[in-house]
C-alpha positions as CSV (number, residue, x, y, z in Angstrom):
1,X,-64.1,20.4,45.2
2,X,-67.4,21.9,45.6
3,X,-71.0,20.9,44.7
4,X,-73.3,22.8,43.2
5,X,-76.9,22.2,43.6
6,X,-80.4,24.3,43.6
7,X,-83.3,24.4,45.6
8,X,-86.7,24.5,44.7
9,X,-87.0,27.7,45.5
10,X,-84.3,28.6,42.7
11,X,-81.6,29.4,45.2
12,X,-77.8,27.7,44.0
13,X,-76.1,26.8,46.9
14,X,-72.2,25.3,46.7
15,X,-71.0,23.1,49.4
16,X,-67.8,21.2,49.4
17,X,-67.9,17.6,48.5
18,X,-67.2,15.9,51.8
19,X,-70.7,17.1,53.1
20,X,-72.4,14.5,50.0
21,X,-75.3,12.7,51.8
22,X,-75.4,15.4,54.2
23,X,-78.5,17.5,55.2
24,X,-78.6,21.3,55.8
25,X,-80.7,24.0,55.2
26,X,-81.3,26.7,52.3
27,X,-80.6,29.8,53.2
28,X,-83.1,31.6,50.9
29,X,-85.9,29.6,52.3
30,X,-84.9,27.3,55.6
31,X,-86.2,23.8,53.6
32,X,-84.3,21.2,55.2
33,X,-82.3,19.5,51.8
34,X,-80.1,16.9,51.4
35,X,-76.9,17.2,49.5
36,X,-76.0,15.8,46.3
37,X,-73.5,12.6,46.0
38,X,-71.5,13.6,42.9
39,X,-71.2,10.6,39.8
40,X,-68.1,9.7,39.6
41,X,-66.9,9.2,35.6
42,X,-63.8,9.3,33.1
43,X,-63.6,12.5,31.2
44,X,-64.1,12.0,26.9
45,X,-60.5,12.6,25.3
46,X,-62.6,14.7,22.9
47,X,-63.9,17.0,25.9
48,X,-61.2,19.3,27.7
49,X,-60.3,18.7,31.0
50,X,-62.5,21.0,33.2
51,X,-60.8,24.0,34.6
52,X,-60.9,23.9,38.5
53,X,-63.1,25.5,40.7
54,X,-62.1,28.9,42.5
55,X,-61.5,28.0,46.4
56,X,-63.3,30.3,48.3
57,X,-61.4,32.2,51.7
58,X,-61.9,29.9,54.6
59,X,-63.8,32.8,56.6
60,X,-66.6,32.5,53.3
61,X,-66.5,28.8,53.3
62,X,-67.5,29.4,57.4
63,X,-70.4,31.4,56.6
64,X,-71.9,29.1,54.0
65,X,-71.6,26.3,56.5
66,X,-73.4,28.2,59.2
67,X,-76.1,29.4,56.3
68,X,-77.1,25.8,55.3
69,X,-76.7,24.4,58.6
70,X,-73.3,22.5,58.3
71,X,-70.7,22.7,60.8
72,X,-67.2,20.9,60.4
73,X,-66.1,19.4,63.9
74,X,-62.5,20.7,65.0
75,X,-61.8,17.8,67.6
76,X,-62.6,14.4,68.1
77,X,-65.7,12.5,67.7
78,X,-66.5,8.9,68.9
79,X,-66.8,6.8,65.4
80,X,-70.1,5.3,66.8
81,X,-72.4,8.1,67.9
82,X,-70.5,10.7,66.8
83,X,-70.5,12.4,70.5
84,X,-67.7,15.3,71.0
85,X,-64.7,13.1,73.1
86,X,-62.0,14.7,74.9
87,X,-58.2,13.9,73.2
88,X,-56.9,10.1,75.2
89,X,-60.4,9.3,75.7
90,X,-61.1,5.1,76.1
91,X,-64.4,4.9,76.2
92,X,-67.0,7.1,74.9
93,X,-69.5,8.2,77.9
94,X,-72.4,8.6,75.1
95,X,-72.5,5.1,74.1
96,X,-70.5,3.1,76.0
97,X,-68.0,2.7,72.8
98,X,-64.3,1.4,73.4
99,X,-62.3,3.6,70.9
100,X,-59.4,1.0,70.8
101,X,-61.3,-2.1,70.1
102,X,-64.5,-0.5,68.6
103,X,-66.6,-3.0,70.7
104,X,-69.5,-1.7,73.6
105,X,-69.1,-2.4,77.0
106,X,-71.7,-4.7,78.5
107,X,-73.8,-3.3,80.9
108,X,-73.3,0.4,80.0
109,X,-76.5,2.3,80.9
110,X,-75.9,5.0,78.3
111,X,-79.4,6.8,76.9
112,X,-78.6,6.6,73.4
113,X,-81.6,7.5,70.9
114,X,-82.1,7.2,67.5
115,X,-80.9,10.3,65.8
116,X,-83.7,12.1,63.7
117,X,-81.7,14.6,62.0
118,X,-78.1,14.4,60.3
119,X,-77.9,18.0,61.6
120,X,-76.0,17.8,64.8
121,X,-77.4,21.1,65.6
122,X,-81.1,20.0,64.8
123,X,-80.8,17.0,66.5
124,X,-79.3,18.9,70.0
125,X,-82.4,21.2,69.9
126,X,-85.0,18.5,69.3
127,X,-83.4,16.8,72.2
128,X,-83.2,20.0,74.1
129,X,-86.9,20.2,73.2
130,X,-87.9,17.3,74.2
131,X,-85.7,17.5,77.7
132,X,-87.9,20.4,78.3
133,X,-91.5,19.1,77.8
134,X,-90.6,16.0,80.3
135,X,-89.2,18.9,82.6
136,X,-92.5,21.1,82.6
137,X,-94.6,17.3,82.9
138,X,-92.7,16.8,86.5
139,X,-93.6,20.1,87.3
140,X,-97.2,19.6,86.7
141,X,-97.1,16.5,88.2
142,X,-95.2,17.7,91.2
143,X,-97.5,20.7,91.9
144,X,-100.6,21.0,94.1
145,X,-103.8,22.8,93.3
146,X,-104.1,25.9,95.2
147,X,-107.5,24.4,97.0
148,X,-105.5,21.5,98.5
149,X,-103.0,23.7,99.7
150,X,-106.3,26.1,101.2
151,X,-107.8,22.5,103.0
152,X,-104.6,21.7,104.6
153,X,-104.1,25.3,105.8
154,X,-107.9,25.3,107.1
155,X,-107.0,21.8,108.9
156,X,-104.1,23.4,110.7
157,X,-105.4,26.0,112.2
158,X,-108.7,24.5,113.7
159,X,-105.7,21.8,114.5
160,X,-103.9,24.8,116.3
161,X,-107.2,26.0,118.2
162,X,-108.0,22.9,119.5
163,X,-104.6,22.2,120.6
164,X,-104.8,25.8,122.6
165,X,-108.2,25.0,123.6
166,X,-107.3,21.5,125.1
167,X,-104.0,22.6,126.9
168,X,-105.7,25.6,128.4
169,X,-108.7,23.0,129.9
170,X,-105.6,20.4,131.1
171,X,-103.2,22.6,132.2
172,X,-104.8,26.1,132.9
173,X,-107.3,27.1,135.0
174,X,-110.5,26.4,132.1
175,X,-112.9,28.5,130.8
176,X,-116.4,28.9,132.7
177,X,-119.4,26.3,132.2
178,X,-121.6,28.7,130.6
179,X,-119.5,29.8,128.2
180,X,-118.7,28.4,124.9
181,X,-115.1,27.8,125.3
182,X,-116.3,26.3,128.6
183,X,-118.1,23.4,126.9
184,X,-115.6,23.0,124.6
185,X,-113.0,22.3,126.7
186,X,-114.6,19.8,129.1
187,X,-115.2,17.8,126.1
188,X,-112.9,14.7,125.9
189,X,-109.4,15.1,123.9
190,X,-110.6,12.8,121.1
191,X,-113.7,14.5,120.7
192,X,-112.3,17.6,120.2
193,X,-109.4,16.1,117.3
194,X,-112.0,14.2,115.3
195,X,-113.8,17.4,115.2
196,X,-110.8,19.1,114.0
197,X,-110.1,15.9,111.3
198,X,-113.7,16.2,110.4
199,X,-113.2,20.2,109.5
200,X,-110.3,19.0,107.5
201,X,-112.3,16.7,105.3
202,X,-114.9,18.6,104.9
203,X,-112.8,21.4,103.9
204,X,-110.8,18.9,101.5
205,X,-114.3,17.5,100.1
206,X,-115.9,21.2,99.4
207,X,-113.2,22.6,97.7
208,X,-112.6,19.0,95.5
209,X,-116.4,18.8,94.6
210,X,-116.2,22.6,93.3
211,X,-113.5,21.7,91.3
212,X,-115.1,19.0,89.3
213,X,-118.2,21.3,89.2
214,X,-116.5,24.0,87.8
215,X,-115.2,21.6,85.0
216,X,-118.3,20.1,84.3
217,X,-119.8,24.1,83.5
218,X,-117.0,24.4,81.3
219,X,-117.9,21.7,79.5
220,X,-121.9,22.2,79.7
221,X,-124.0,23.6,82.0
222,X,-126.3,21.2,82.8
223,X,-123.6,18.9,83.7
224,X,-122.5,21.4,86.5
225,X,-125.7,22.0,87.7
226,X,-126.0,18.4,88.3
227,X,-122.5,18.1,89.9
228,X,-122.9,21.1,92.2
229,X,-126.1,19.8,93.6
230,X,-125.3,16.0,93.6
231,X,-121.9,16.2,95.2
232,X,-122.0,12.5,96.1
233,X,-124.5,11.2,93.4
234,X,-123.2,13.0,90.5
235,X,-119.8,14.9,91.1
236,X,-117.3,11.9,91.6
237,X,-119.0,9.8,89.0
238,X,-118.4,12.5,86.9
239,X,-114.8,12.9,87.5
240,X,-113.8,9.5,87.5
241,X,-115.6,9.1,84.0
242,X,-113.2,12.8,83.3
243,X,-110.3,11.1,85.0
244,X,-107.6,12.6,82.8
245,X,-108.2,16.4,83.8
246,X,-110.3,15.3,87.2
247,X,-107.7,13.1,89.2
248,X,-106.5,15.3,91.6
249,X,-110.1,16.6,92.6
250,X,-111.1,12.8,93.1
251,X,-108.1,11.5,94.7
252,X,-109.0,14.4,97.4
253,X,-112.5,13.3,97.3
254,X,-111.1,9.9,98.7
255,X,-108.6,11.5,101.1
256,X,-111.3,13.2,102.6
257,X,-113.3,10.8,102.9
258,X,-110.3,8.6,105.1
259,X,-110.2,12.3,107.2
260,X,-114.3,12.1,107.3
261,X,-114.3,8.2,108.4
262,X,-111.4,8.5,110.9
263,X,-113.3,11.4,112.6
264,X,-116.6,9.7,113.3
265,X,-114.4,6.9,114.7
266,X,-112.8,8.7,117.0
267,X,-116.4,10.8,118.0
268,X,-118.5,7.5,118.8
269,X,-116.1,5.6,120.0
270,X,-113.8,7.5,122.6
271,X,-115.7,11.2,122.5
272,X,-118.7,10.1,123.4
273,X,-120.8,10.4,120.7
274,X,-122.4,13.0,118.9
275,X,-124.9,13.7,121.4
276,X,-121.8,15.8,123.5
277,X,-120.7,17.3,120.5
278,X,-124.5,19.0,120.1
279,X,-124.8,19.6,124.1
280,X,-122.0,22.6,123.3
281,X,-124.5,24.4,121.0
């Protein structure tokens, strides 16, 4: 038996009976409606008994399910979520559900939410929907900005130069006095890497202080002046008070500062100092 009903928009729609309580769309105008639970009541002796209503073919009564949103399942569904089960199935993999005793296993790490929408359809694209913003959040997360990826790529090759330079002044024959190469290379080992850490951090800390000045000038200009010429004074108090949209850019700030730290370590104390680092110039 159907039931008739009409939207707001004066569109009649006629569903059958066993979709009562059930929500689906108009056709006419895709409002989300919910269908009408017939009252049940004994005909008047006076009144004649009403003449059934005309059964539509079952390719029409397809249609007008797919038109309002309502789709009748053709196998079976677990009685407690309501998740599509495979014929013989004990337990349902959605919610944990044992289909012979009707009780939930204990300790079944099923994912079960709340469903927003009696739509079965509806509710598989919101939670498509909402499998795809966590996706595209990992991603995000996951990537690098393109200037960290441009630091570490300047830090390996002056790493690759001075490994050349200090394996040609161990193992080849050196490079003269006079020259710069010369210099270089009769300078001790860790000399030459903390100069090649220091590069890195440097490199790190330029490209993360033009970062957070470029934000600041998108947000006003005197605020990037001020971080562009106050790398130290103004720039990472600025991004930390920014953190949301600055984190990356100060977390590099830090790295570079370890690189910066662990470089002056290794000059002073095993390079001999800075004032062999300024007899090669």
């Amino acid at each position: 038996m159907a039931i008739k009903f009409k939207c707001g928009c004066g569109h009649v729609l006629s569903v059958p009976d066993k979709f009562a309580g059930k929500n689906g769309k108009c056709p006419k105008c895709q409002k989300v409606l919910k269908v009408p639970t017939p009252k049940v009541g004994v005909a008047s002796p006076a009144q004649p008994a009403a003449r059934p209503a005309p059964v539509a073919p079952a390719g029409q009564l397809d249609s007008l399910f797919d038109e309002v949103g309502l789709t009748q399942k053709s196998g079976p569904i677990c009685p407690s979520c309501a998740a599509e089960i495979k014929p013989g199935t004990v337990v349902c993999v959605a919610c944990g559900t044992n289909l012979q005793t009707g009780e939930k296993m204990l300790g079944f790490n099923a994912q079960t939410t709340v469903a927003e929408f009696d739509n079965l359809y509806l509710q598989e694209a919101a939670e498509n929907m909402r499998r795809d913003l966590i996706m595209e959040s990992r991603r995000e997360k996951a990537a690098m900005p393109w200037w960290v990826l441009m630091s570490f790529l300047i830090g390996t090759i002056t790493l690759c130069a001075a490994g050349i330079v200090i394996v040609d002044g161990i193992f080849g024959e050196g490079g003269n006095p006079d020259t710069l190469m010369g210099r270089i290379q009769m300078l001790p080992v860790p000399a030459v890497l903390g100069t090649t850490v220091g590069v890195t951090g440097l490199a790190i800390a330029l490209f993360a202080h033009l970062s957070i000045s470029l934000f600041a000038f998108g947000k006003n200009a005197w605020h990037g002046v001020g971080c562009l010429f106050g790398p130290a004074i103004v720039s990472i108090p600025y991004g930390i008070m920014n953190w949301t949209e600055n984190k990356a850019p100060v977390k590099a700030l830090i790295v570079a500062m370890l690189f910066i730290g662990l470089a002056l370590f290794m000059i002073l104390m095993w390079g001999g100092g800075f004032s062999r680092l300024l007899n090669v110039l």
